[in-house]
C-alpha positions in Angstrom: 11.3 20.0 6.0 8.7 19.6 8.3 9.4 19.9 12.6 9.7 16.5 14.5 6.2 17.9 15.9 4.3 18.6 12.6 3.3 16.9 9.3 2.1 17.5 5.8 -1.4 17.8 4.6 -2.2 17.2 1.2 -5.1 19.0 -0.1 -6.5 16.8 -2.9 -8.8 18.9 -4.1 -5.8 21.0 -5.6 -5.1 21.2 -9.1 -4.1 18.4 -10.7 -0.1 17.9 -11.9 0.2 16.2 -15.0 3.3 14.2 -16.1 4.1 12.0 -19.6 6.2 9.3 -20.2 6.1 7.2 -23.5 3.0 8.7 -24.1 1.4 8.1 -20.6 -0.2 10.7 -19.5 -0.6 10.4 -15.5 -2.5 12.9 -13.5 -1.7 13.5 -9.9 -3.3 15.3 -6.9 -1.1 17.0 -4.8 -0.6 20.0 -2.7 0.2 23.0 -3.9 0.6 24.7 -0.4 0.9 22.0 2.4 -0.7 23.0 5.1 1.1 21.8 8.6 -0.6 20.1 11.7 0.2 19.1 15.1 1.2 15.8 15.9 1.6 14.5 19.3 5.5 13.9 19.7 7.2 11.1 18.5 10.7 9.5 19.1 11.2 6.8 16.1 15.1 6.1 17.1 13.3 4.7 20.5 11.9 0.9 19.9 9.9 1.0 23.2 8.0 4.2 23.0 4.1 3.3 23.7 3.1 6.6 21.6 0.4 4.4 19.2 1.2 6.3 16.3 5.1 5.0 15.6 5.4 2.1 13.3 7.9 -0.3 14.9 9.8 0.3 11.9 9.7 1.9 8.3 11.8 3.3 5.6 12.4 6.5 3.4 12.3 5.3 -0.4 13.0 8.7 -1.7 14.3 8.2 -5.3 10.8 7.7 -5.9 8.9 10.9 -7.0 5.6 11.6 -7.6 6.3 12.4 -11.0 8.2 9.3 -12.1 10.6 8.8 -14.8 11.9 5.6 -16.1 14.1 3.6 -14.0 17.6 2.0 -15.5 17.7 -0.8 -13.8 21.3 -1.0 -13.9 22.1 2.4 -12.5 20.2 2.3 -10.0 21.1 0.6 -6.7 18.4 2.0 -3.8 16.9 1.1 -5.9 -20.3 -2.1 13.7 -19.6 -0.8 17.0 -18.9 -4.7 17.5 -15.2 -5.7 17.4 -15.4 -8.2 14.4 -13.0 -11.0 14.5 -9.9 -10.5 12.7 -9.7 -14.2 11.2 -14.1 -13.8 9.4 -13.7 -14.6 5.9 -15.8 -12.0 4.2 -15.3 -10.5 0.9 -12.8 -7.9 0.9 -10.9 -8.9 3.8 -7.1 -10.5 3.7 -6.5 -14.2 3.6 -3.7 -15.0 5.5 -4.1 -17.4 8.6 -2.3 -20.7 7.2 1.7 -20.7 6.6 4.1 -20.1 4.7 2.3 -18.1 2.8 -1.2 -17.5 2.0 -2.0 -16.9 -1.6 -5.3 -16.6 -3.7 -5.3 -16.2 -7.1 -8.1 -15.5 -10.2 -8.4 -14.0 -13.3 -11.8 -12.2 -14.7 -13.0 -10.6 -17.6 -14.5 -6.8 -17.9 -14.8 -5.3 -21.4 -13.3 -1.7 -22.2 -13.9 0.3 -25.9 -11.4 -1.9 -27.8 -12.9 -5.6 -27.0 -12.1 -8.0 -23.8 -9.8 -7.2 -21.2 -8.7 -9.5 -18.4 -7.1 -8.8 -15.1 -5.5 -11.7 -13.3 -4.5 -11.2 -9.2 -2.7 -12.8 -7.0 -1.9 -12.3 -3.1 0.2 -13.3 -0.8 0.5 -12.5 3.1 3.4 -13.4 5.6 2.7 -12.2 9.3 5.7 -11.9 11.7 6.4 -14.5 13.6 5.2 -13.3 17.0 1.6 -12.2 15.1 1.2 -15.5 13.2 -1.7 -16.7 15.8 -3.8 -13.6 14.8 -2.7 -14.1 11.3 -1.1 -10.6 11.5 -2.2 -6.8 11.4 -2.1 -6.3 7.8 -5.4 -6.7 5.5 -5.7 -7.1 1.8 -8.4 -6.6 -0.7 -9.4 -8.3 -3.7 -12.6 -6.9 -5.2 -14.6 -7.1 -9.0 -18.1 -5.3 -9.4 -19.6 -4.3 -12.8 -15.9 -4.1 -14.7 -14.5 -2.4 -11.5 -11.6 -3.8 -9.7 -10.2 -2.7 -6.4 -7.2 -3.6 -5.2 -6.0 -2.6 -1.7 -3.6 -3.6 1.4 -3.6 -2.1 5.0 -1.2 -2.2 7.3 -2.0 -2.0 11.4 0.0 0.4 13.3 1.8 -2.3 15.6 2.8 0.3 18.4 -1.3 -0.3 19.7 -0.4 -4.2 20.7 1.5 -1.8 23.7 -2.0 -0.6 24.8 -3.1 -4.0 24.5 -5.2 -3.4 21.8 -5.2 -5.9 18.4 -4.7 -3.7 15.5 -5.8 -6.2 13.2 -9.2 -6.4 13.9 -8.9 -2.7 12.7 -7.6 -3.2 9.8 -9.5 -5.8 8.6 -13.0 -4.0 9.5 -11.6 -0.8 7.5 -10.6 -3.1 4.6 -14.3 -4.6 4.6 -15.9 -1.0 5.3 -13.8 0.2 2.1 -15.1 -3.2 0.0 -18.5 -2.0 0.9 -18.6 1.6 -0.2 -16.6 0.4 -3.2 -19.7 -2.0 -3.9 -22.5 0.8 -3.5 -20.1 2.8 -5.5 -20.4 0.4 -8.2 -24.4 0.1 -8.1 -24.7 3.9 -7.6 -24.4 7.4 -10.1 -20.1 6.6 -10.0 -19.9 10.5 -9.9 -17.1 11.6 -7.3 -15.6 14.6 -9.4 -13.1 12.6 -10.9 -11.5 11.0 -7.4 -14.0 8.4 -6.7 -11.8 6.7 -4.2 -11.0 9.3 -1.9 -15.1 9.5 -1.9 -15.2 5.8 -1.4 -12.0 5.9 1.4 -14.2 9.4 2.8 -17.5 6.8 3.5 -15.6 3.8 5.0 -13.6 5.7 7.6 -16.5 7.7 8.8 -18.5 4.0 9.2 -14.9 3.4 11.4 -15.3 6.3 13.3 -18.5 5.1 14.2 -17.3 1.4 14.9 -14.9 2.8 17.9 -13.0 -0.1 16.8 -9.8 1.0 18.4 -6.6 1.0 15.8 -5.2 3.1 12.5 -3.5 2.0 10.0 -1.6 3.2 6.7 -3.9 2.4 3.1 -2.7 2.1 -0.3 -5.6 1.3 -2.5 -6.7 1.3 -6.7 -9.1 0.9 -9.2 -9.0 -0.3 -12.2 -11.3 1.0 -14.5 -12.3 -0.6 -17.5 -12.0 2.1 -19.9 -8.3 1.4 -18.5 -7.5 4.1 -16.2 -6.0 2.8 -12.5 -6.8 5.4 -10.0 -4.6 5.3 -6.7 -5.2 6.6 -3.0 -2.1 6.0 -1.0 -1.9 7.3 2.7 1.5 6.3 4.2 4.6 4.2 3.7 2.9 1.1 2.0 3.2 1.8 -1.6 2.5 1.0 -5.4 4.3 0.7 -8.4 3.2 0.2 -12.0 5.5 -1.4 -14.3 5.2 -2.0 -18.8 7.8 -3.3 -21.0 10.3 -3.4 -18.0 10.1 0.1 -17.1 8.6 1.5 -13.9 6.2 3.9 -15.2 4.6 4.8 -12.2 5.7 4.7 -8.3 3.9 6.0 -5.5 5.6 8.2 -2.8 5.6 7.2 0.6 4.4 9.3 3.1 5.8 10.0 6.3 6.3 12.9 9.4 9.4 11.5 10.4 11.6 8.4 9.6 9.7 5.7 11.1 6.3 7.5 11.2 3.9 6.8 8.8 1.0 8.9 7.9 -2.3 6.9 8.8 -6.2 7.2 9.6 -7.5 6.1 13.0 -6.6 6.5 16.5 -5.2 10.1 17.6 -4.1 10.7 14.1 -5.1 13.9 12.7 -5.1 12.3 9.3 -7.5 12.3 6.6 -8.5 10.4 3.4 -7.7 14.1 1.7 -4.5 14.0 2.9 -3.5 11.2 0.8 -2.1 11.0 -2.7 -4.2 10.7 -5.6 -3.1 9.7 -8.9 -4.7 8.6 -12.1 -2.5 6.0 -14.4 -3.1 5.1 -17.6 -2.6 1.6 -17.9 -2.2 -1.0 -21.0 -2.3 -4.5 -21.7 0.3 -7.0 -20.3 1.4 -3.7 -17.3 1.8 -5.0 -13.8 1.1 -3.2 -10.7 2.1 -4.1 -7.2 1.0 -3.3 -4.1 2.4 -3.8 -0.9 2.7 -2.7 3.0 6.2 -1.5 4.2 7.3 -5.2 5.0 7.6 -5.7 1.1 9.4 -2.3 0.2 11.6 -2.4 3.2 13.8 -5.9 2.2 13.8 -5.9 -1.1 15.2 -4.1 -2.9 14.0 -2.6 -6.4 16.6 -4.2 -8.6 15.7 -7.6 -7.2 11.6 -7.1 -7.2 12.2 -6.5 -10.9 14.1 -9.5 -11.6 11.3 -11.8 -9.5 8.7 -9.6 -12.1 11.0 -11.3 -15.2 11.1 -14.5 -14.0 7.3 -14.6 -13.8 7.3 -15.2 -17.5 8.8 -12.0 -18.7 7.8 -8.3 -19.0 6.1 -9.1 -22.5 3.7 -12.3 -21.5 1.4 -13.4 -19.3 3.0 -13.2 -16.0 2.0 -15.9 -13.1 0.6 -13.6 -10.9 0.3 -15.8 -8.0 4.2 -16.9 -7.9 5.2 -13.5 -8.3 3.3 -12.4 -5.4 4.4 -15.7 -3.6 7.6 -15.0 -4.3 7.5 -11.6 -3.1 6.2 -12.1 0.2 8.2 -15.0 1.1 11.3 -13.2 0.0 10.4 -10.3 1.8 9.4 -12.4 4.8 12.9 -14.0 4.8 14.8 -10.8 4.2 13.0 -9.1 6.9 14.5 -12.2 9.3 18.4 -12.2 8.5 20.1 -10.3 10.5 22.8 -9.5 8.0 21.0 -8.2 5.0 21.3 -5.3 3.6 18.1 -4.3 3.9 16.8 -0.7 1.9 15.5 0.2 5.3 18.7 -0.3 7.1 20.5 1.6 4.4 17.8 4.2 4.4 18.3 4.6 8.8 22.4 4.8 8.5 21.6 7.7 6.1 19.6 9.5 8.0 21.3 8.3 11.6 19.1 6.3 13.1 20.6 4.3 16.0 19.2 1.3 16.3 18.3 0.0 12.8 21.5 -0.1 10.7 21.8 -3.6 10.2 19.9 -6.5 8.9 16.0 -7.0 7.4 13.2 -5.3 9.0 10.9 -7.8 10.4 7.2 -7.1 9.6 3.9 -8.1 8.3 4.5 -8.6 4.5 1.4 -8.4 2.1 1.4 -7.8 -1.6 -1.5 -8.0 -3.8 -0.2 -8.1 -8.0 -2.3 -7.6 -10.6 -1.9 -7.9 -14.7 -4.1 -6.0 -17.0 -4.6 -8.6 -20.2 
């Protein structure tokens, strides 16, 4: 395990580590040999600290593993150098400024080898209550071009409101710089050696570094492809899963230096786009992947996500994509509010003896962005 004063790189360029399940093949990018980096110190047992780079809170979901294996439901119980406005409505960027909860919906049509395929999406963002007036510090992405969609949320690292800074209008310029180099992607020669969005991730937060818009922020982003392949970048403790016929056949590992310290690109970070993980999913008809920041992951738990996914119309149909992820984020937003729920992230904190955070929801941001492939 890594010091309190050092964390993880992970090389992507490594070989790949291939893993089947029901005759899935998924390939993921990890490291082989993590190479370790100073951090500035951090104390995530102390809720005032004005270090920029602590999360006010997160959580360790650590039955998930890179190299899933299905889940039984039933056994398992943890389970521009302008500042651009946070509230513009471009393409790419999150809408979330009306209450209770801010959905959008739509369903297009790319084509892969065997005839038409559809994905429907739906979103949904709840911003804590004391960030509703900026709409939040999360950002979401929704994007089609040529048969391509990416799918993407961002979570600002709250701990820069201290420095009076307003981490959203860093997240949403890095989810419209990503849109962008997703879209000249799409237009261009599409080669990347086989990891085209850590090359798309690489190009938007170099445009950021040029912005000085103060802020970082954790990223979980995919593609879908329409040959059917959904690649995944995730940097930090937001998070993916991937889910067919009722099984989870993929989850993304979080990433984190410490409880409560999230992985993330901007600010005095030594992160980069390489250090997140990659992984390539083979996807089918009628699978579900969800994507969401912390806020979702940290108050509900995965037996009761599941159940929400059934109720949607069922793991074998067309699932309403813009209740579930309705459903989701409200849930997640109420969770997060009552002090005595059982929260994974409160279990996750008595585990690992963190004063402070034993009890009750984690209040948060909450954006989650579902898709179908039909």
């Amino acid at each position: 395990a890594p010091k309190a004063s050092s964390h993880h790189t992970f090389n992507t360029t490594t070989s790949p580590l291939v893993f089947h399940f029901d005759n899935t093949t998924i390939t993921m990018y990890s490291a082989q040999q993590p190479q370790t980096m100073p951090m500035p110190s951090q104390k995530a047992t102390n809720p005032s600290t004005s270090n920029p780079l602590r999360m006010v809170a997160q959580t360790g979901n650590e039955q998930f593993s890179p190299a899933m294996q299905p889940l039984d439901l039933a056994a398992t119980q943890h389970s521009t150098p302008e500042q651009e406005s946070p509230s513009r409505s471009q393409s790419g960027w999150s809408f979330r400024n009306l209450l209770p909860c801010v959905s959008k919906s739509s369903v297009m049509r790319t084509v892969d080898s065997e005839g038409q395929l559809f994905l429907a999406t739906g979103s949904c963002s709840k911003p804590h209550p004391n960030k509703i007036s900026k709409g939040g510090e999360d950002a979401s992405i929704v994007h089609e071009c040529n048969g391509f969609w990416l799918t993407g949320v961002l979570d600002g690292i709250g701990a820069w409101s201290e420095q009076g800074v307003d981490v959203s209008i860093y997240s949403n310029a890095f989810a419209q710089r990503i849109t962008d180099a997703f879209v000249t992607w799409c237009h261009g020669d599409r080669v990347s050696e086989g990891k085209p969005l850590l090359k798309i991730l690489e190009s938007a937060f170099t445009e950021m570094k040029r912005s000085q818009i103060q802020g970082s922020c954790t990223i979980c982003i995919s593609m879908l492809f329409p040959s059917g392949q959904l690649h995944v970048l995730n940097l930090g403790d937001s998070g993916v899963r991937v889910v067919r016929n009722g099984k989870i056949v993929f989850a993304s590992k979080e990433q984190q230096t410490n409880f409560n310290e999230p992985k993330q690109l901007g600010g005095q970070s030594e992160d980069t786009p390489a250090c997140g993980d990659y992984t390539i999913v083979p996807v089918q008809r009628k699978d579900v992947y969800i994507l969401g920041t912390d806020g979702v992951w940290d108050n509900i738990w995965q037996e009761d996500w599941m159940k929400m996914l059934q109720d949607a119309a069922g793991f074998t149909s067309k699932v309403n994509v813009e209740k579930l992820a309705t459903k989701l984020g409200e849930t997640a937003a109420k969770h997060g509010a009552d002090l005595n729920y059982r929260s994974p992230f409160a279990v996750q904190a008595r585990m690992k003896g963190i004063a402070g955070y034993t009890e009750g929801g984690k209040q948060d941001d909450v954006t989650v962005v579902v898709g179908q492939v039909r």
